[in-house]
N, C-alpha and C positions, 0 to 999 in steps of 0.2 A: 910654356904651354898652358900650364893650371892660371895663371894668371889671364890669358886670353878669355876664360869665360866667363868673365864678369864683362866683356864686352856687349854691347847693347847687339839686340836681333837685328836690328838696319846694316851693322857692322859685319854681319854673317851672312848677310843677301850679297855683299862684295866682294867674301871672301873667294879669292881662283888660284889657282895654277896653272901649270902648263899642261895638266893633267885633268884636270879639273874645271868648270864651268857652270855660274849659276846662272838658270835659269827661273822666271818665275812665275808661273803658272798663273792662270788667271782666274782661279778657284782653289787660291794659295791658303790651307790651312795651318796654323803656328806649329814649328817644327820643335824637338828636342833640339838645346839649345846646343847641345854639344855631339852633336849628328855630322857637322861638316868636317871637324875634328880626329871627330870617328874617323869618317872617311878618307879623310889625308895619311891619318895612319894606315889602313888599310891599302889606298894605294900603294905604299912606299912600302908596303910586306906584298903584294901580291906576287912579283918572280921569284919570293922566295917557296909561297902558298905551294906554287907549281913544281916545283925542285925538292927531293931531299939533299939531293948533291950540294946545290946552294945553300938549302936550310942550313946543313952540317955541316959545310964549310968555318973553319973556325977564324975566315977573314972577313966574314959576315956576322959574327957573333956579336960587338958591337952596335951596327946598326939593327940588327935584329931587337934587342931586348931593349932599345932606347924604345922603340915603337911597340914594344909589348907592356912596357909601362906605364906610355902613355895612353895606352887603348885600358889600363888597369883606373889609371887615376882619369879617365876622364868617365869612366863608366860607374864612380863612386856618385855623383849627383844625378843620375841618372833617374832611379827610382824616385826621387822629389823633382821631375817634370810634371806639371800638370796635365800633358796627352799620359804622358805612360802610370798616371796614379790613379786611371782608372782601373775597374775589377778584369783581374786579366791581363791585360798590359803590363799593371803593377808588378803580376807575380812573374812575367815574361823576364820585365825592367830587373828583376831582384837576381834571376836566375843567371841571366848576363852577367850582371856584374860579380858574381859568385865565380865563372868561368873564366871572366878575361881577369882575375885574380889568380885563379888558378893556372892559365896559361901562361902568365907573367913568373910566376913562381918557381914553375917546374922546367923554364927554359932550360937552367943549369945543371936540372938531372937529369932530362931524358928528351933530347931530342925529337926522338920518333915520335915519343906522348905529345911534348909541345907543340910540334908542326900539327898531330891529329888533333887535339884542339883549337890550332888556329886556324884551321880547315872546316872543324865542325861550327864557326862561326859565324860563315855564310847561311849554317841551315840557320842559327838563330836569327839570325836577318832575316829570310825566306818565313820562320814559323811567327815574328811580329809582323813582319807586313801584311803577311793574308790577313789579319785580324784591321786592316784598316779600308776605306775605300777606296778604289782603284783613281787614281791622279790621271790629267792627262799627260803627263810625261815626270819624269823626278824634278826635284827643285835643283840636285846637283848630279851633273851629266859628265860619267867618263869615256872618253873620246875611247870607245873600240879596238881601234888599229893601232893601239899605243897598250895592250894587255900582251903580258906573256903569256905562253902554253898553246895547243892545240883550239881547234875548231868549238869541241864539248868543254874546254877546261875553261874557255872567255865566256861560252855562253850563259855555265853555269855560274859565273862570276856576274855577269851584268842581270841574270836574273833575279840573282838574290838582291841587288839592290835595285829591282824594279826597271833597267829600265829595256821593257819589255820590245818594244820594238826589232832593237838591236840583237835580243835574245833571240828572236825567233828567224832572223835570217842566219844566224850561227846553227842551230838546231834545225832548220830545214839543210843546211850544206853534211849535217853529219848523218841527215837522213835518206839523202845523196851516194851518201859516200859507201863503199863499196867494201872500205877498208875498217869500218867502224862499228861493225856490226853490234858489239857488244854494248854501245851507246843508245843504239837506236830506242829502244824499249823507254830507256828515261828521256831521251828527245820528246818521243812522242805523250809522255806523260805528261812534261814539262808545258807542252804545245798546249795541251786540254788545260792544265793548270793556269794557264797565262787564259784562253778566253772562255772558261766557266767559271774559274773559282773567282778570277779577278776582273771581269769586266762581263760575265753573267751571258754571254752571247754564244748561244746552239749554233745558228748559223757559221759562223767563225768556227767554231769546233769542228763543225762538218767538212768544211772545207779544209780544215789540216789534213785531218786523216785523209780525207780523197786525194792530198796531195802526195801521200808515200810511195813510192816509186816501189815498185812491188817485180822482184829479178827472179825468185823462186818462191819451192812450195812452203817454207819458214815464214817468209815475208807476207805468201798470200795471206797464208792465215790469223798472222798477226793485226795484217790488216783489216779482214773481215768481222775478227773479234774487236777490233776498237768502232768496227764502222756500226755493227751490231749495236756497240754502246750510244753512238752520240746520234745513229738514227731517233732511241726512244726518245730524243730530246724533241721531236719536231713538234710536239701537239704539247707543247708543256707549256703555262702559261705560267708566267713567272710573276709575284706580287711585287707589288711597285714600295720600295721599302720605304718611303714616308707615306706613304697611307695608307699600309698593310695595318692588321692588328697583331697581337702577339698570337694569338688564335691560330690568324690566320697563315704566319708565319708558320708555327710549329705544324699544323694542318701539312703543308708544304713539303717539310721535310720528313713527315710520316711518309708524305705519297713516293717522294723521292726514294726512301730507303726500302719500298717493298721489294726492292730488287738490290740486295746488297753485294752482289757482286759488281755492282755497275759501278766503274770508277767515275763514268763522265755525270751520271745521275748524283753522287755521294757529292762532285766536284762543287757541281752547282748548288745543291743544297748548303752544301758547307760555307761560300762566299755568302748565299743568302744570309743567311748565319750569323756572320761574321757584321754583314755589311748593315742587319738589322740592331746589332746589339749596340757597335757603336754609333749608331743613330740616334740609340734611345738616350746613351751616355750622355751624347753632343746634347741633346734635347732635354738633356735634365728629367727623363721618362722614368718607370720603373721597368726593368730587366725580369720578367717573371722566370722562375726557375727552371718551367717547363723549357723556354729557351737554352737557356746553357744546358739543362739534361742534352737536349736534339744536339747542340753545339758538339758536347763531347761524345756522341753516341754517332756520331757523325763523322768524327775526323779522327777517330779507334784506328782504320786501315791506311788512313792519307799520311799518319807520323809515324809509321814505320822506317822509314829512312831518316824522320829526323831527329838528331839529339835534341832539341830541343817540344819535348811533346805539350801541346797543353789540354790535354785529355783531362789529366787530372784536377790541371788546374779550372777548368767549366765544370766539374762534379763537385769542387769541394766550395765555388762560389755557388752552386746552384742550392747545397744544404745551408749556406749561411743568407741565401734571401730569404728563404722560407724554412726556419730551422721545424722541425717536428714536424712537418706534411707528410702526407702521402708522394707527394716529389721529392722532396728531401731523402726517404728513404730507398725510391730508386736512384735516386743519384748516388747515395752513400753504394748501394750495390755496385753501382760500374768503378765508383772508388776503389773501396775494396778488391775488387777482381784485377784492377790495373795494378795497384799496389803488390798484390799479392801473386802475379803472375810477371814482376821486375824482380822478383826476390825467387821464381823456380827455375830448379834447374834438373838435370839429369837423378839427384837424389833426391828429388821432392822442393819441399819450400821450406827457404829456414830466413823465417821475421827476424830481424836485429831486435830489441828488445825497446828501442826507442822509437821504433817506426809503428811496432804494437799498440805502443804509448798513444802515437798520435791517429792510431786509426779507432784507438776507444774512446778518444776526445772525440772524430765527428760520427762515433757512432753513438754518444751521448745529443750533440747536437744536431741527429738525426731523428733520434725519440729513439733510439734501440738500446736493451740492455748490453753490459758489456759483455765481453767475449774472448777466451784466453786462445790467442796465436800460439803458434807453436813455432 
């Protein structure tokens, strides 16, 4: 398998299965070289994703951990891609590979833990790809009707790797369905997430939610409160992200957040976001800080479901563009408060003693005196 990536990128445009299908996009950006890879392990783990029974089945242990290894060693070259060694991605790239190290590892001691990290996988799939712009379809397409698990368990699967299409005729059937109640709520999140965060389109949002099929007074209201939300979208003029400025970008997602409850407002702000920063990346621009501030002041409530947050990670590149600002040290604050509210719990907040460490480093390279943690 490690041997295959030194194979040339033309070589990876051919690579299929019977599972698997490349397609190539005609505004095809250069992929991580070891993305298709990825994915073939990933197929070949997905009915177990779905199953504990299977997971813990000890006649699947074999095949299991061959694929958890090579999802370990292909994820080592990772961070030295050129897409993911930009600010961000990098720390995304690094974070990964930390975890499918660690899922590789712990197969042998704890099943339950390993499956939940190879489950919480998909999020980190889902928490890179918002960070990039919306493709017309993936470069590599899994055939649907060929995923194990339920109606929500493929949808949430073809979402996380983009391809949204197929996602969203699976999430309107669970939104449908009568028997799934418990689903519906991330369905309909999932819906907004697919056409504001990643393809920036109010219209398309409005029409999801009018499409929820509404049985009782639970449903009316849920419905009402989402339609509440992606009404305020109608009058919103969305800047054109190559000829926006940073201004006017950040402008944007002040106006977005005066209503922070609004998920569909946060949603669109957030792709803005997202879609301006690696613009500027691509464009060889500079990234002003005030951007990554709004970035991670932004997406505070949207990575609550996901293990993989990069909240932190847009605060502590927002203090290293502009070290000693006046942005730098409110980005050091949403650091701070995110740091120090993963470490409270029912007795208060107890700092590891190296995590103190590293929050007095960027509150040196914030311009602030230090500060002893408790």
């Amino acid at each position: 398998m490690l041997k295959l990536l030194w194979l040339a990128p033309i070589t990876l445009i051919a690579f299929s299965s019977s599972f698997l299908h490349a397609e190539v996009p005609h505004n095809l950006r250069p992929l991580p070289i070891q993305m298709p890879f990825f994915l073939e392990s990933i197929r070949k783990l997905q009915p177990y994703m779905i199953s504990d029974e299977a997971f813990s089945n000890p006649a699947n242990a074999k095949a299991i951990q061959e694929e958890l290894n090579n999802l370990k060693n292909i994820s080592r070259n990772l961070p030295h891609d050129k897409l993911l060694s930009q600010p961000v991605l990098r720390d995304s790239a690094a974070k990964l590979q930390n975890h499918l190290g660690e899922l590789a590892d712990n197969f042998d001691v704890s099943r339950t833990y390993s499956r939940y990290l190879l489950n919480s996988t998909l999020t980190a799939c889902s928490t890179c790809h918002a960070q990039l712009p919306q493709q017309g379809h993936p470069l590599f397409r899994f055939d649907a009707d060929s995923l194990k698990g339920s109606d929500f368990q493929r949808a949430e699967f073809l979402y996380a790797i983009r391809q949204f299409p197929e996602a969203l005729k699976l999430y309107e059937k669970v939104l449908k369905n009568p028997d799934m109640q418990n689903q519906k709520m991330r369905a309909l999140d999932r819906g907004l997430a697919i056409h504001l965060l990643h393809e920036h389109d109010p219209k398309k949002a409005i029409a999801w939610v009018k499409s929820f099929p509404v049985r009782h007074d639970d449903e009316r209201a849920l419905s009402e409160n989402y339609l509440r939300y992606v009404n305020s979208l109608k009058e919103v003029k969305i800047p054109k992200i190559d000829a926006a400025t940073s201004a006017q970008i950040a402008a944007f997602a002040e106006e977005m957040l005066n209503s922070p409850d609004n998920i569909a407002r946060r949603l669109l702000a957030s792709g803005v976001l997202h879609d301006f920063i690696q613009h500027q990346n691509t464009t060889k621009r500079k990234v002003n800080a005030e951007i990554y501030y709004w970035a991670g002041v932004c997406d505070r409530p949207l990575q609550s479901s996901f293990v993989f947050s990069l909240v932190q990670d847009y605060f502590e590149t927002c203090v290293q563009a502009e070290p000693k600002s006046v942005q730098a040290k409110k980005c050091f604050e949403g650091l701070e408060e995110e740091v120090l509210n993963s470490y409270s719990g029912s007795d208060g907040t107890s700092l590891p003693a190296d995590e103190a460490d590293k929050l007095n480093k960027w509150r040196h390279q914030a311009g602030l005196k230090p500060k002893k943690y408790k």
